[in-house]
C-alpha positions as CSV (number, residue, x, y, z in Angstrom):
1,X,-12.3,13.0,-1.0
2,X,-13.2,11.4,2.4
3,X,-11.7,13.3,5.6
4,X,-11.7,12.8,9.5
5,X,-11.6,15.9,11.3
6,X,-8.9,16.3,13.7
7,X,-10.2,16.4,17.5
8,X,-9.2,19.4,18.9
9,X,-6.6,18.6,21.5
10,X,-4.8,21.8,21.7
11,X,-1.7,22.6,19.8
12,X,-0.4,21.4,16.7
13,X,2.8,22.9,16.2
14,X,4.5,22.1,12.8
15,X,7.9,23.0,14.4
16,X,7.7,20.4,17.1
17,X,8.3,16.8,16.7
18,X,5.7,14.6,16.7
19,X,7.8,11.9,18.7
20,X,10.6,12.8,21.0
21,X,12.5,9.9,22.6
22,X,16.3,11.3,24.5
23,X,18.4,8.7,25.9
24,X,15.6,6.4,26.6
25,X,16.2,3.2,29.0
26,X,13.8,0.3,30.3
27,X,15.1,-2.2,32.5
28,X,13.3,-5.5,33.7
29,X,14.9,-7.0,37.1
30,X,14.5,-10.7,37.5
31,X,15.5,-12.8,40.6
32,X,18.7,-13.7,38.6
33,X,19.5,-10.6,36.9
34,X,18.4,-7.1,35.5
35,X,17.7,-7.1,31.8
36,X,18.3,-3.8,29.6
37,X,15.7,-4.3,27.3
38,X,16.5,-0.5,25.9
39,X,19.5,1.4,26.4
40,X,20.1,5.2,25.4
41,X,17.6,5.3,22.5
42,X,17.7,8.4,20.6
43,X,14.7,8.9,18.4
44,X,13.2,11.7,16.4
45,X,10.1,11.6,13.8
46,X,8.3,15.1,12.1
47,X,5.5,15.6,11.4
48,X,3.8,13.4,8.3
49,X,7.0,10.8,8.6
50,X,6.6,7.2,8.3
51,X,8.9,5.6,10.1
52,X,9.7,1.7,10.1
53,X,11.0,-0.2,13.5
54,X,13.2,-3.1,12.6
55,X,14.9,-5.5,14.9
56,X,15.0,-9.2,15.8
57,X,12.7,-10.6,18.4
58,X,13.9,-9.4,22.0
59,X,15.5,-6.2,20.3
60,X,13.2,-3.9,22.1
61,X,10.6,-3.0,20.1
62,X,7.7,-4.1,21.6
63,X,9.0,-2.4,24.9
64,X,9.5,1.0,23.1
65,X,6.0,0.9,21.7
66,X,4.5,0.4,25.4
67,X,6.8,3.3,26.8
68,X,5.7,5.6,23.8
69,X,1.9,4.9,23.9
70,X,2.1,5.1,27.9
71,X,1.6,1.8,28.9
72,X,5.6,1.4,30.6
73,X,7.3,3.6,33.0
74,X,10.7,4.5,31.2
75,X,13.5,3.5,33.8
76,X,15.6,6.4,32.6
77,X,15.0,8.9,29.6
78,X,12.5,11.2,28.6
79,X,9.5,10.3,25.6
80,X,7.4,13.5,24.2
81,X,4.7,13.2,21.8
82,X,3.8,16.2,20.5
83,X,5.8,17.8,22.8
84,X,4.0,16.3,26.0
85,X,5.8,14.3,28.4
86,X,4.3,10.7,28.4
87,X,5.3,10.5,32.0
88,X,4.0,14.0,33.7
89,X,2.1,15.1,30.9
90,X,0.1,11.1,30.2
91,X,-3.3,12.6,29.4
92,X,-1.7,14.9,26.8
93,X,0.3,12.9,25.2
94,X,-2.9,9.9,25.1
95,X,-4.7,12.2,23.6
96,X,-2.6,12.6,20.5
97,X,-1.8,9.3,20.1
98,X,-3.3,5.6,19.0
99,X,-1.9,2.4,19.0
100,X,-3.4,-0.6,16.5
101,X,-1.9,-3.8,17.5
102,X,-4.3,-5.7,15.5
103,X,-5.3,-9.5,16.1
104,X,-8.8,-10.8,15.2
105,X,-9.8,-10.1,19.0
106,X,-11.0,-6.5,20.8
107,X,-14.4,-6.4,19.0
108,X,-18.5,-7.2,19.7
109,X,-18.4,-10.1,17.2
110,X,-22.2,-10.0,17.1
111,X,-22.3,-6.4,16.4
112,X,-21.9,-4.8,13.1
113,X,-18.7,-3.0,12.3
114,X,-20.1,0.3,12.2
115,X,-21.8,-0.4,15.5
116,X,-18.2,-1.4,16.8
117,X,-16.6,2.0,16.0
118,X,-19.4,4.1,16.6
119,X,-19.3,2.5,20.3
120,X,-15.5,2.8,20.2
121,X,-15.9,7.0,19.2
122,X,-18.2,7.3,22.2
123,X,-15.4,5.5,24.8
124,X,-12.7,8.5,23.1
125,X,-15.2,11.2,24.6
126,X,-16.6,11.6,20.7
127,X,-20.1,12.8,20.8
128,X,-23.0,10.5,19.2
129,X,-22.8,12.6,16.0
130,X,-19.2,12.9,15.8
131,X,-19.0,8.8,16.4
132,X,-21.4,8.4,13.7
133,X,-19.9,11.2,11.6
134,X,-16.3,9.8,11.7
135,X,-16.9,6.1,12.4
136,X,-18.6,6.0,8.9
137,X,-15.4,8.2,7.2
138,X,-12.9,5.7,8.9
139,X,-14.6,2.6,7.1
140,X,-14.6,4.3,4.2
141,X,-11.0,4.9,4.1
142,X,-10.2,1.7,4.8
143,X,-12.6,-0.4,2.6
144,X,-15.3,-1.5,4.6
145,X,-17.6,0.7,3.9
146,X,-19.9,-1.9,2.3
147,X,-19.3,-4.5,5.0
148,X,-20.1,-1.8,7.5
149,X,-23.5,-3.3,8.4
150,X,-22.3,-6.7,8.4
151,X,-21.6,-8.4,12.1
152,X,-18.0,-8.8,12.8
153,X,-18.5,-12.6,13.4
154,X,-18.4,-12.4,9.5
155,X,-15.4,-10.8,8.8
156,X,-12.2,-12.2,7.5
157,X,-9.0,-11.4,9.6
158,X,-8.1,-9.3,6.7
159,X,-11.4,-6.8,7.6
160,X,-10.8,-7.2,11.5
161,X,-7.4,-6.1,10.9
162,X,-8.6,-3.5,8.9
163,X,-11.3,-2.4,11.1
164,X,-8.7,-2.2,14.3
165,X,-6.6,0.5,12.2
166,X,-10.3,2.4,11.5
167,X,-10.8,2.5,15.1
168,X,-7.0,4.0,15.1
169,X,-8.1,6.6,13.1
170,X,-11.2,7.9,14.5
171,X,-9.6,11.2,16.3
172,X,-7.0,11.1,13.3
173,X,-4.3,11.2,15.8
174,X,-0.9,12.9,15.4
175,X,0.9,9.8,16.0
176,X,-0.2,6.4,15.0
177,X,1.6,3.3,16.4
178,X,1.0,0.2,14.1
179,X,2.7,-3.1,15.3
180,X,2.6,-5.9,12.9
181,X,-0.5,-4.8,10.8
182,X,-0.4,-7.8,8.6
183,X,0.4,-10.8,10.6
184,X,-0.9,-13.7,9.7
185,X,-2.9,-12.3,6.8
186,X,-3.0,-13.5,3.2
187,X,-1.1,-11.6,0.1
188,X,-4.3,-9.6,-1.0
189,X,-5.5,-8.8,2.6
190,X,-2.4,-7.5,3.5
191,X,-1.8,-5.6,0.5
192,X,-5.2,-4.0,1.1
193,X,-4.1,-3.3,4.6
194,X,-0.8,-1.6,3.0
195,X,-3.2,0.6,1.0
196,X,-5.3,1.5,3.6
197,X,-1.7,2.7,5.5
198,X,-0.7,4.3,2.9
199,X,-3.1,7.0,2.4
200,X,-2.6,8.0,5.2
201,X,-0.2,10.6,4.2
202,X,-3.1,12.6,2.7
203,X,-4.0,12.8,6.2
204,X,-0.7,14.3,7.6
205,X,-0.6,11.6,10.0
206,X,2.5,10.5,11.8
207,X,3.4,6.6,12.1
208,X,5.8,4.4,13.8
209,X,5.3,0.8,12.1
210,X,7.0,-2.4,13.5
211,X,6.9,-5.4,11.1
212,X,8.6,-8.7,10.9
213,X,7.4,-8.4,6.9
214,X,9.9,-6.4,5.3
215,X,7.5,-5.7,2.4
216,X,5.4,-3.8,4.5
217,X,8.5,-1.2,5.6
218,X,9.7,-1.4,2.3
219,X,6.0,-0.7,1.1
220,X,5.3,2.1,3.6
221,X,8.1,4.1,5.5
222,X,10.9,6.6,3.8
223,X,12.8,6.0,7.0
224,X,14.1,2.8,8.9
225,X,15.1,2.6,12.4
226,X,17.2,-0.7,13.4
227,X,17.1,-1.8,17.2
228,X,19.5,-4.5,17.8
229,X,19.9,-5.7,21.5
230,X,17.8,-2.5,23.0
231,X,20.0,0.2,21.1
232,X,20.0,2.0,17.6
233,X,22.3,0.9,15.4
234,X,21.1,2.7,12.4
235,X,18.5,5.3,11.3
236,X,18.7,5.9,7.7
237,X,16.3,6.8,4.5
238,X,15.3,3.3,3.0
239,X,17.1,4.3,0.1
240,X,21.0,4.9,1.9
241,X,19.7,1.9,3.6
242,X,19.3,-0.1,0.5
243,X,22.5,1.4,-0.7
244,X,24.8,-0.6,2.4
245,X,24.3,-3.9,0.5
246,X,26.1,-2.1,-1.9
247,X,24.1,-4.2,-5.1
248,X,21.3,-3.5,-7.0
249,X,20.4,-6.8,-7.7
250,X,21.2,-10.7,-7.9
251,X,21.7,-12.2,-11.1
252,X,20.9,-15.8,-12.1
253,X,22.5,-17.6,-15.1
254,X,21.5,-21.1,-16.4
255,X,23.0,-22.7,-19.5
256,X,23.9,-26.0,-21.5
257,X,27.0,-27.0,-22.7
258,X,30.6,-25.8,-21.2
259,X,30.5,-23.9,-18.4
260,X,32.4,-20.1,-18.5
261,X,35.8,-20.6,-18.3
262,X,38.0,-18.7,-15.0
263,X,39.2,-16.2,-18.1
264,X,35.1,-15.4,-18.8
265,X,34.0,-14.6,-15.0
266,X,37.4,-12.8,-14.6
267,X,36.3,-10.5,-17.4
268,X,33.0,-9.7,-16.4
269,X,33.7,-9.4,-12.8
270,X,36.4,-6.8,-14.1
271,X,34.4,-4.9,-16.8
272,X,30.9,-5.6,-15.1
273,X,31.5,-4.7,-11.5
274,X,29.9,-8.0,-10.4
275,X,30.5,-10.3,-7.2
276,X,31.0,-14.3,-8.3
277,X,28.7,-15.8,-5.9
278,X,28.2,-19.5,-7.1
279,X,29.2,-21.6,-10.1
280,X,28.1,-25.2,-10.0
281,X,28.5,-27.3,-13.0
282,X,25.8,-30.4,-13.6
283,X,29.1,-32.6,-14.8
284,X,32.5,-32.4,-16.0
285,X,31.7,-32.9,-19.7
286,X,29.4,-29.8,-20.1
287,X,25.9,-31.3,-19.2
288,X,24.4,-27.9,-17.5
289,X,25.7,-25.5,-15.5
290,X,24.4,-22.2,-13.2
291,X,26.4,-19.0,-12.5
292,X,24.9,-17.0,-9.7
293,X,26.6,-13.4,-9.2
294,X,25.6,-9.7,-7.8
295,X,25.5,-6.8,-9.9
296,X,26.5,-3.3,-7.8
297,X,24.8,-1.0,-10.3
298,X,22.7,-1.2,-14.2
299,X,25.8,0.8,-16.0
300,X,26.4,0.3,-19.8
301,X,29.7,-1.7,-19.0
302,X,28.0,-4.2,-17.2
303,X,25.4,-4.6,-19.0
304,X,27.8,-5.1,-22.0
305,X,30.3,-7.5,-20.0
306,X,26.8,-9.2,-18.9
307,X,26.0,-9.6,-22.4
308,X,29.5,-11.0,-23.7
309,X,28.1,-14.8,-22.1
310,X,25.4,-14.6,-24.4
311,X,26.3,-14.9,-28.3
312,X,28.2,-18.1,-27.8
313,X,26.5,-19.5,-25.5
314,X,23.5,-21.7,-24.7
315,X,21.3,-19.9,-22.2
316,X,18.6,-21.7,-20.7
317,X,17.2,-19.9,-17.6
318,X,17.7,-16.1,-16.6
319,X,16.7,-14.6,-13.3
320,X,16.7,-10.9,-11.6
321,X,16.3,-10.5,-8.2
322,X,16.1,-6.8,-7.0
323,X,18.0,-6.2,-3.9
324,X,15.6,-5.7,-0.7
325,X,15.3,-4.8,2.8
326,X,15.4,-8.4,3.8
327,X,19.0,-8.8,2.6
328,X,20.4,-5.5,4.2
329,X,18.2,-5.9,7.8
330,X,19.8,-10.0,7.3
331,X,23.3,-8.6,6.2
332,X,23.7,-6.0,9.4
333,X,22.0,-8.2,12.0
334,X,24.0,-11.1,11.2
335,X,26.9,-9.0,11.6
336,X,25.8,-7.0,14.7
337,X,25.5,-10.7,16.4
338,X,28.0,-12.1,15.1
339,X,30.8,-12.9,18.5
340,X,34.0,-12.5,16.3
């Protein structure tokens, strides 16, 4: 098994968090007015966690990723990593941190990708050997181990994003910010890029990951932070956050012939524990129709009810959708703006 030796940077105390944000606030004052682009965050993330960031554009995350890795003054609030103060204590807390905010820019096209990390070790303070030693492991862990010699003019964004998060990893750092690692990329790339991510729980490595893919939280992070207007609204375990759409999945029906009577979807929403979501009918004289319903759990009496439109019926399309992050982050940020 490939491993990246951790840089000695001084403690690494199991008992402290490896991110630390207390009543955090950034404001921005404009000639008109003062923004409050974060207000009071409260944040807390142990070692080994992977933790999603979730919010709209202008919620705050970008600012909260640039206070935490040191590049923004807080206006108010304190932000430890590691237990170093990002404010008093900056080299510290840099030195336990990396940010990967990808993008196909940030690298010596012409040079090959091993020469581009290698060069990348050396600006950390790695020695030549260590830059060598761990530039080589970081490709390998993410894939490019055989493109390594190749120049990066040749890479597909899908490798340059890949190689930005091996650069991230070359002091294996105790907290790794990733914001959007998959923009823009195709379904295999990014999936590949998800992989990469993923192992690096063997590594103990803590992350913070902002995405506007849900598949990519819902693919990576056991917890999920939701910033709406510069303030937490929730901070839960994907799976209690799954749980508030309070389904398991959406159900698609398409038949010939009559449509269910009112008597029919009363008795499955009663015995099945469904919600009725749509019923359109192709005509009046039975030509098609298409029921369209939630289902809160997989129990035996709904599967039962479920199956009661079946033996006399003509059933021409069925359709499962699972339940996913998408519809709870579009469920509680449409209600957290909504005026009324």
């Amino acid at each position: 098994m490939l491993r990246l030796a951790t840089v000695p940077v001084g403690r690494e105390d199991p008992l402290i968090a490896v991110l630390e944000v207390s009543r955090l606030s950034r404001d921005y004052v404009t000639r008109k007015e003062t923004v409050h682009a974060l207000t009071d965050v409260d944040l807390v993330i142990e070692p080994g966690e992977t933790v999603g960031l979730l919010g709209l554009n202008g919620a705050g995350k970008t600012t909260m990723l640039k206070v935490i890795s040191t590049l923004l003054l807080p206006t108010s609030g304190s932000v430890r990593v590691d237990g170093f103060d990002v404010v008093s204590q900056t080299r510290e807390a840099r030195a336990r941190l990396s940010v990967v905010l990808g993008g196909e820019r940030g690298f010596y096209n012409r040079l090959s990708g091993q020469d581009n990390i290698r060069f990348f070790g050396l600006l950390s303070g790695l020695s030549r050997r260590d830059a060598r030693a761990r530039g080589d492991d970081a490709l390998e862990r993410v894939g490019l181990g055989e493109a390594a010699t190749r120049p990066v003019e040749g890479y597909s964004k899908g490798m340059k994003q890949r190689l930005h998060l091996a650069v991230g990893l070359l002091t294996t750092p105790r907290l790794l910010l990733l914001d959007e690692p998959t923009v823009g990329l195709d379904p295999i790339e990014a999936e590949r890029v998800r992989t990469s991510i993923a192992a690096l729980r063997e590594l103990h490595v803590t992350v913070l990951l902002t995405s506007h893919y849900l598949a990519d939280i819902e693919r990576l992070a056991r917890r999920v932070v939701i910033l709406q207007r510069g303030a937490v609204t929730h901070d839960l375990p994907l799976e209690r956050l799954l749980e508030r759409a309070g389904a398991v999945a959406e159900v698609s029906l398409g038949g010939t012939g009559p449509p269910p009577t009112q008597a029919e979807l009363d008795h499955v929403v009663e015995q099945a524990g469904v919600r009725l979501l749509e019923l359109a009918s192709a005509d009046g004289s039975g030509g098609g129709w298409a029921l369209r319903f939630e289902v809160r759990d997989w129990s035996p009496d709904s599967l039962r009810a479920l199956a009661s439109f079946w033996p006399d019926r003509e059933i021409s399309d069925v359709r499962v959708q699972p339940v996913t992050l998408e519809t709870v982050f579009s469920e509680l940020t449409r209600v957290e703006d909504d005026p009324q």
